[in-house]
C-alpha positions in Angstrom: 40.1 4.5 60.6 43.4 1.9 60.0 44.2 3.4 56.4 46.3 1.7 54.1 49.9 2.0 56.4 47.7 1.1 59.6 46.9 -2.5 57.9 49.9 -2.9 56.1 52.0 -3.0 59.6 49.2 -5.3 60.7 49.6 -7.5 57.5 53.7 -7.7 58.6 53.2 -8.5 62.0 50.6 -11.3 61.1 53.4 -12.5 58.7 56.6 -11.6 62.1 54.4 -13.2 64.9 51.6 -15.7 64.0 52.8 -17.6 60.8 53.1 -20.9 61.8 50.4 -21.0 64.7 48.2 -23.2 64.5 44.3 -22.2 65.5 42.9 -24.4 68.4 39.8 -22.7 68.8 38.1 -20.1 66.5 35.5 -17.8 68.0 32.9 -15.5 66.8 30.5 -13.4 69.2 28.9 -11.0 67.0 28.1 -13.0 64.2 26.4 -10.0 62.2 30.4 -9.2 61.3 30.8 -12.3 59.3 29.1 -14.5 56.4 29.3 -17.5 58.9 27.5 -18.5 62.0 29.6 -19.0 65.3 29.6 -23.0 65.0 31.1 -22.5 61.6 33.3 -20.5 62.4 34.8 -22.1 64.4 34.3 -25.4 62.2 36.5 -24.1 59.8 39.0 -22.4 61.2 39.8 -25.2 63.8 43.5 -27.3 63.1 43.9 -24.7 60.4 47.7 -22.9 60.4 48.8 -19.3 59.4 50.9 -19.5 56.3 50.7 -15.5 55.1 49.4 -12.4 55.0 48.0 -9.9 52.7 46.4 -6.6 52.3 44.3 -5.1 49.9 43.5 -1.5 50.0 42.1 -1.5 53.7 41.4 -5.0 54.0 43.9 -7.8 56.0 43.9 -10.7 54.6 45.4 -13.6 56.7 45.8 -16.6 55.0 45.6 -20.5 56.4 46.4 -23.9 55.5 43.9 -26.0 53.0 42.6 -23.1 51.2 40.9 -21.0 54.1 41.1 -16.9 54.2 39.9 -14.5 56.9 39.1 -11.1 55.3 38.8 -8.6 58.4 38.0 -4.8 57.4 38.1 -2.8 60.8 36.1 0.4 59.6 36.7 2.9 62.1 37.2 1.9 65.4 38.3 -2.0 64.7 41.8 -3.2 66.1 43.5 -6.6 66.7 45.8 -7.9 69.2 48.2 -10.4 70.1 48.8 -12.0 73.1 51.2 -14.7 74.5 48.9 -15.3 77.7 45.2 -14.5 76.5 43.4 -12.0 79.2 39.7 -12.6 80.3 38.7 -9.3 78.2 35.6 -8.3 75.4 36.3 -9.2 72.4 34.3 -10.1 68.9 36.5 -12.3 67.6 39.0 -14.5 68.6 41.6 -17.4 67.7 43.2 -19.5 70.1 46.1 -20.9 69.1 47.6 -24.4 69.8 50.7 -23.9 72.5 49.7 -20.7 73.7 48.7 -17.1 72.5 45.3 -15.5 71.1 44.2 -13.0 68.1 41.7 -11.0 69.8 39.2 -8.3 67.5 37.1 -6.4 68.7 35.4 -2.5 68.4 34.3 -3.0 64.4 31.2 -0.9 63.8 28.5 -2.0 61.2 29.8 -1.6 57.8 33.2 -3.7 58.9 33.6 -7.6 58.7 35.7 -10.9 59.7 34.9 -13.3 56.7 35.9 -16.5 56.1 36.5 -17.7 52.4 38.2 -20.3 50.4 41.4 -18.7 49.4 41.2 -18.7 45.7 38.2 -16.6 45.9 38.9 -14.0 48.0 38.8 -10.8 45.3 36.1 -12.2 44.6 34.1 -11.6 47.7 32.2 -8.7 48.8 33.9 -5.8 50.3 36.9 -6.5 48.1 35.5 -7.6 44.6 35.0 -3.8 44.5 37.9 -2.2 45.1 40.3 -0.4 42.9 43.8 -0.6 42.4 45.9 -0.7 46.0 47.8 2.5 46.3 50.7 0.9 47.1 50.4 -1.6 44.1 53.6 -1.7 41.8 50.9 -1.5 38.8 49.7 2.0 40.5 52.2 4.0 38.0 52.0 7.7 37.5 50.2 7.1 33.8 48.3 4.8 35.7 46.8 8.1 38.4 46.7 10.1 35.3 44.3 7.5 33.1 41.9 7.2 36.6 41.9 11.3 37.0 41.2 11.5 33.5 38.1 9.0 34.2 36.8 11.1 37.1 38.0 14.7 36.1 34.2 15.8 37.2 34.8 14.5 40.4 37.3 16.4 43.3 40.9 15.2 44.1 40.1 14.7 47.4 36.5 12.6 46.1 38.9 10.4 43.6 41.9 10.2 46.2 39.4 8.5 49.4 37.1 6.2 46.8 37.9 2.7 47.4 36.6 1.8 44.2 38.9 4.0 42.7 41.9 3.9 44.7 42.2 1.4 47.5 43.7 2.2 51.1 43.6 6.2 51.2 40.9 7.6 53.8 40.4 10.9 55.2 43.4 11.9 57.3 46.5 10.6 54.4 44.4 12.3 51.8 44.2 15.8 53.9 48.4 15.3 53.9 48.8 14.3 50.7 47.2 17.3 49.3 48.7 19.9 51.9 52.1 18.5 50.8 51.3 18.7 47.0 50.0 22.3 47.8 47.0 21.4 46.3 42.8 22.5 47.2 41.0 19.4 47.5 37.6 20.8 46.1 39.7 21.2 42.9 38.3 19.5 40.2 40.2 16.7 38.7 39.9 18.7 34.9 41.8 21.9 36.3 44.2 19.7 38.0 47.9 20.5 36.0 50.2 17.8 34.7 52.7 19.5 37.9 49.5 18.8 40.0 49.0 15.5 39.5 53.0 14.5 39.5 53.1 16.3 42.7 50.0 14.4 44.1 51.6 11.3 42.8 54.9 11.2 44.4 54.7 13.4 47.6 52.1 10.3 49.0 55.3 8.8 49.4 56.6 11.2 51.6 53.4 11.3 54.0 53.5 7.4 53.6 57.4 7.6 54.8 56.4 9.8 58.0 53.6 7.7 58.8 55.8 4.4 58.9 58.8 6.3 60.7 55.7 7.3 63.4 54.3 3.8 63.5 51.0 4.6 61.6 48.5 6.8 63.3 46.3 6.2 65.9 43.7 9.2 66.5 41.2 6.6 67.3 41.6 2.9 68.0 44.5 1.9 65.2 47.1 -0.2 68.0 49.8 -2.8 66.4 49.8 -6.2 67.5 51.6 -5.7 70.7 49.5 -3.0 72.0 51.6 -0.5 71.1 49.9 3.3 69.7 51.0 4.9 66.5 52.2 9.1 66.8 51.6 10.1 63.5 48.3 11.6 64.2 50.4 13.8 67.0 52.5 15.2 63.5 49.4 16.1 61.0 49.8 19.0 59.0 46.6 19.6 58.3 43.8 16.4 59.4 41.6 18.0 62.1 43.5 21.1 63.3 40.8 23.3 62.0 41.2 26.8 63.2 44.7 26.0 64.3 48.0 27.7 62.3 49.4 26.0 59.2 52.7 24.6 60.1 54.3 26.6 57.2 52.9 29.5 56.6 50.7 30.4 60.3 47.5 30.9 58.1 44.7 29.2 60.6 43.2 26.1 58.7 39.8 25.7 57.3 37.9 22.8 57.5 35.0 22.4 54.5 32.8 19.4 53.5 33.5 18.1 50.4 31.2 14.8 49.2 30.0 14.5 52.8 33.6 14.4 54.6 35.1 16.8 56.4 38.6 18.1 54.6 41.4 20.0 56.3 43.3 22.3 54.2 45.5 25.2 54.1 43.7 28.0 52.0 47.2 29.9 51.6 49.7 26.9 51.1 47.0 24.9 48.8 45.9 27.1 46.0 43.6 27.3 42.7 46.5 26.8 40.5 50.1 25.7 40.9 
């Protein structure tokens, strides 16, 4: 799944390639994606230009002229692509723009979405209304993590760190390095986490955040940038799905346990009880 450094390189290359284009044709083939029908889709969107881009959490938010937004979440397996000359290919969504060059989306499972709202009311649709603060927000602080483990210290790290009504944009693989990095189990309860826990949590996301951008993002399943091109980070995990193979630091094979219904990956010699 495109996790919050997935979408944010999609949000600058929206920003890089398409502000300014203006959409000649907007279409929508599988209309149980969006709140609209095909026609207006299309309706709306038509004559409309690309002024900016935004993210929240997991969510791209692309921005147009006269107050329209389209909110895409791509779940799993969604992507999006650019191209200069459009190829006759599947897609679910698509914008043609004026001059030359499409959007194409496609591969969202059910559960994902390509809305279409007036701009001024966008946190205030589903699917984002719900959300909690962005992980890379400047307003996420360190008192700020401590106050929301301190509100869910019944619940696991790893449960509080992939929530999106908690914390926005973290899944399963960034959570899995985050907590191999801070040395931390994550079926540890928030309550027994240590005030060196939860520093440590806070600031080494950073550093898997750092790796992730220097590898393009990660693409273990469908995440591509607009140009086609794969992220690597997923060829550098740590821990995320190398069950049974040996920690990178310390050889110890890693275990892979359920935990709320996802799978975690974790080091049980690296990540320990206590600090």
């Amino acid at each position: 799944m495109p996790e919050v450094i997935e979408v944010d390189f999609l949000r600058k290359e929206v920003q890089q390639l398409l502000v300014g284009k203006t959409v000649l044709k907007g279409v929508l083939i599988k209309e149980s994606l969006s709140n609209l029908n095909a026609n207006q889709f299309s309706e709306i969107l038509e004559g409309k230009t690309i002024i900016g881009a935004r993210r929240k959490g997991k969510v791209l938010i692309i921005d147009f002229s006269k107050e329209v937004s389209l909110l895409t979440h791509f779940l799993l397996t969604g992507f999006a692509r650019f191209y200069e000359q459009c190829p006759n290919i599947n897609y679910q969504v698509a914008l043609y723009f004026a001059g030359n060059g499409c959007l194409l989306i496609n591969g969202i499972m059910l559960g994902g979405f390509v809305k279409i709202v007036r701009t001024d009311k966008v946190f205030e649709e589903d699917g984002v209304k719900e959300l909690g603060i962005d992980v890379l927000s400047l307003d996420f602080t360190l008192d700020r993590f401590k106050q929301i483990l301190n509100s869910n210290r019944r619940k696991t790290i790893k449960q509080v760190l992939i929530d999106q009504h908690i914390i926005a944009g973290i899944g399963n693989a960034y959570s899995d390095e985050i907590l191999f990095e801070a040395k931390v189990l994550p079926f540890r309860k928030c309550e027994d986490l240590t005030n060196a826990d939860t520093e440590n949590i806070f600031n080494v996301k950073e550093k898997v955040f750092e790796r992730s951008i220097a590898f393009g993002g990660e693409s273990e399943l469908s995440f591509v940038h607009l140009d086609g091109k794969r992220g690597e980070f997923h060829k550098h995990f740590n821990v995320h799905k190398r069950e049974g193979e040996s920690c990178p630091i310390c050889g110890t094979p890693i275990i892979m346990k359920k935990i709320g219904g996802r799978s975690s990956y974790y080091c049980p010699n690296c990540q320990k009880e206590e600090a």
